[in-house]
C-alpha positions in Angstrom: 0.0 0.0 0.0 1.0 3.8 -0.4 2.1 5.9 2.0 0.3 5.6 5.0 -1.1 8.8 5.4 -1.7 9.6 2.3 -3.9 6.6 2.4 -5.8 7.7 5.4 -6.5 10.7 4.1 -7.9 9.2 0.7 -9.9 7.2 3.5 -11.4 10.3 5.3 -12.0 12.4 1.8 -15.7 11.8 1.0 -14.0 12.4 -3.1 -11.8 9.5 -2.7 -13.0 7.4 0.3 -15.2 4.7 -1.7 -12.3 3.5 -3.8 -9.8 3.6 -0.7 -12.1 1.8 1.2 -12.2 -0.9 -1.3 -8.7 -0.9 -1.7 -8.4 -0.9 2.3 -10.8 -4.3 2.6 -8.8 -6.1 -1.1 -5.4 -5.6 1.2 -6.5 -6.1 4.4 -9.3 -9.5 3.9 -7.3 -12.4 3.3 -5.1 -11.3 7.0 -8.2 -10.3 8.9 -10.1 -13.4 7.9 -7.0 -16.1 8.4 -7.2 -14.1 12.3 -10.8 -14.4 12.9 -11.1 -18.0 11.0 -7.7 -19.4 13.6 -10.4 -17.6 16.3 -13.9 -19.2 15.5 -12.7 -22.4 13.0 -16.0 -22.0 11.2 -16.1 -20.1 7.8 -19.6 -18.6 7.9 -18.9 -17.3 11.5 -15.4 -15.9 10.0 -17.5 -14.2 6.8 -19.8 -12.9 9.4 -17.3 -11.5 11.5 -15.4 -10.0 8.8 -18.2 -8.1 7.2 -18.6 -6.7 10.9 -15.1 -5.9 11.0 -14.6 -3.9 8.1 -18.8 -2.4 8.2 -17.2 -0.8 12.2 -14.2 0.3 10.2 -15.9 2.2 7.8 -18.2 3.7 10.6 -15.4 4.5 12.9 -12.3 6.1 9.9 -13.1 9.4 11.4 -11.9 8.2 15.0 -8.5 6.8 13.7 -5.8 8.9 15.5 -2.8 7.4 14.0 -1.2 6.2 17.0 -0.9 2.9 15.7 -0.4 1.7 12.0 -3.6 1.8 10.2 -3.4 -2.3 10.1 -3.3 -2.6 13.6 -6.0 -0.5 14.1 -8.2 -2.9 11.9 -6.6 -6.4 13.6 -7.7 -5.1 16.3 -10.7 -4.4 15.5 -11.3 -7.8 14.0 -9.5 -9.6 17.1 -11.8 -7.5 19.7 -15.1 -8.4 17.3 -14.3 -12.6 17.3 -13.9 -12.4 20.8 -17.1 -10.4 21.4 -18.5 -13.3 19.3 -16.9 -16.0 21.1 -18.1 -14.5 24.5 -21.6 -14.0 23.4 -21.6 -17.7 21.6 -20.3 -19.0 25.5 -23.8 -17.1 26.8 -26.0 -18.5 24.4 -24.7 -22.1 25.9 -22.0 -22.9 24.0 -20.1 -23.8 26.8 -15.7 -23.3 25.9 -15.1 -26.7 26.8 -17.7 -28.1 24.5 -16.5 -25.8 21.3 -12.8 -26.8 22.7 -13.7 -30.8 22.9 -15.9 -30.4 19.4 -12.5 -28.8 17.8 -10.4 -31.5 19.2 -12.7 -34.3 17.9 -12.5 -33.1 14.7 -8.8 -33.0 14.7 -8.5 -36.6 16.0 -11.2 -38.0 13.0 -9.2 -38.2 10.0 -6.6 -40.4 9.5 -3.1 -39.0 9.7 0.5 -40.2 8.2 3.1 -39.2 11.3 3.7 -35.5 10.4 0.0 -35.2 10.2 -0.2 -36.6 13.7 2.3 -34.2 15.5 0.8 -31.2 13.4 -2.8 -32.2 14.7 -1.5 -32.7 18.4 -0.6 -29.3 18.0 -3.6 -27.5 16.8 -5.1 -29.6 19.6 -2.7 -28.2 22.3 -3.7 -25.2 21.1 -7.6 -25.6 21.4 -6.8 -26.3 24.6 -4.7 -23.2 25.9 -6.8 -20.5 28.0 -8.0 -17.8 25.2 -6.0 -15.2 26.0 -2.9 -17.7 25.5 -4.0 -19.0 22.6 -4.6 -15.9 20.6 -0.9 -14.6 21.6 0.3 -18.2 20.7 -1.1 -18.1 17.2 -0.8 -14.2 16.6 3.6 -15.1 17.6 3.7 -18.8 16.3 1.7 -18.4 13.2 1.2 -15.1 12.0 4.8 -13.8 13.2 3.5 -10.5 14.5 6.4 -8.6 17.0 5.4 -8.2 20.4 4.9 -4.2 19.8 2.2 -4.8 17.0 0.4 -7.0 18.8 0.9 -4.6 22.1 -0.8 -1.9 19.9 -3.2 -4.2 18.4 -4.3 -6.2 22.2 -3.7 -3.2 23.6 -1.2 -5.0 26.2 2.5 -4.6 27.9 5.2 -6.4 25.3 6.4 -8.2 28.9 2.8 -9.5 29.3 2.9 -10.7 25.5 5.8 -12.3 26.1 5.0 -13.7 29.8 1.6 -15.1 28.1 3.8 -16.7 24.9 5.9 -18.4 27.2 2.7 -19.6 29.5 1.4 -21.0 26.2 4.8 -22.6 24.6 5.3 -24.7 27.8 1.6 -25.8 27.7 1.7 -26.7 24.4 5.4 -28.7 24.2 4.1 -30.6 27.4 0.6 -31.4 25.7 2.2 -32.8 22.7 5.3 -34.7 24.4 2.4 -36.3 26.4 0.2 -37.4 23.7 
């Protein structure tokens, strides 16, 4: 993408701010919706999401201050809008455990040659790893965002990031040298 600011501004000009905006969701969907999708595992709850995502982006340009690259702005607004929906599916009686267990049992269905089998003992580790854990786990292991993005983006302390990656390594080595 352009310059950055130049960017935002073609966002915030009513002249220019359709095409950015389209521009804005062609670069930023495929990211946003690998986050959400590692978040929720199900593809019309990710689709969902992500239209929710990028409709609060749209309604909210006018309240980016800059203080964080216009990315981490939206991952964080996508982040922040899974885990609304993740809380709100727990309420509705979709008990963590259950979606946890439900993951891990579809993990453990397929047949699997011996690289499959360690791969899917860690995606089950990670099912398995308190939320917070698991969404610093997969934003470090698999997304290889720094510990300052994802500062800006979880709006947390890099030591606390790193405290909770650590938390979360250790669960998940001991998990799969178990199993």
């Amino acid at each position: 993408m352009q310059d950055e600011q130049e960017f935002i501004n073609r966002l915030l000009d009513p002249a220019t701010q359709h095409a950015a905006y389209r521009e804005l969701v062609t670069q930023f969907q495929r990211p946003l919706y690998n986050r959400i999708r590692s978040m929720v595992h199900d593809h019309d709850d990710t689709d969902d999401i992500l239209q929710n995502t990028f409709v609060k982006v749209f309604r909210h340009l006018d309240g980016f201050k800059g203080e964080s690259r216009l990315f981490s702005w939206v991952y964080r607004i996508a982040t922040n809008e899974a885990i609304s929906f993740i809380k709100q599916k727990n309420r509705r009686g979709y008990a963590s455990i259950e979606t946890q267990e439900r993951a891990v049992n579809n993990l453990q269905a397929d047949t699997w040659t011996d690289s499959e089998l360690i791969e899917a003992r860690l995606y089950e580790a990670i099912e398995k790893l308190p939320e917070k854990q698991k969404l610093v786990f997969e934003m470090r292991y698999f997304e290889e965002i720094p510990y300052e993005q994802m500062s800006e983006i979880l709006g947390t302390s890099v030591g606390a990031l790193k405290a909770s990656y650590h938390h979360a390594v250790k669960k998940v080595e001991d998990y799969v040298n178990r199993h």
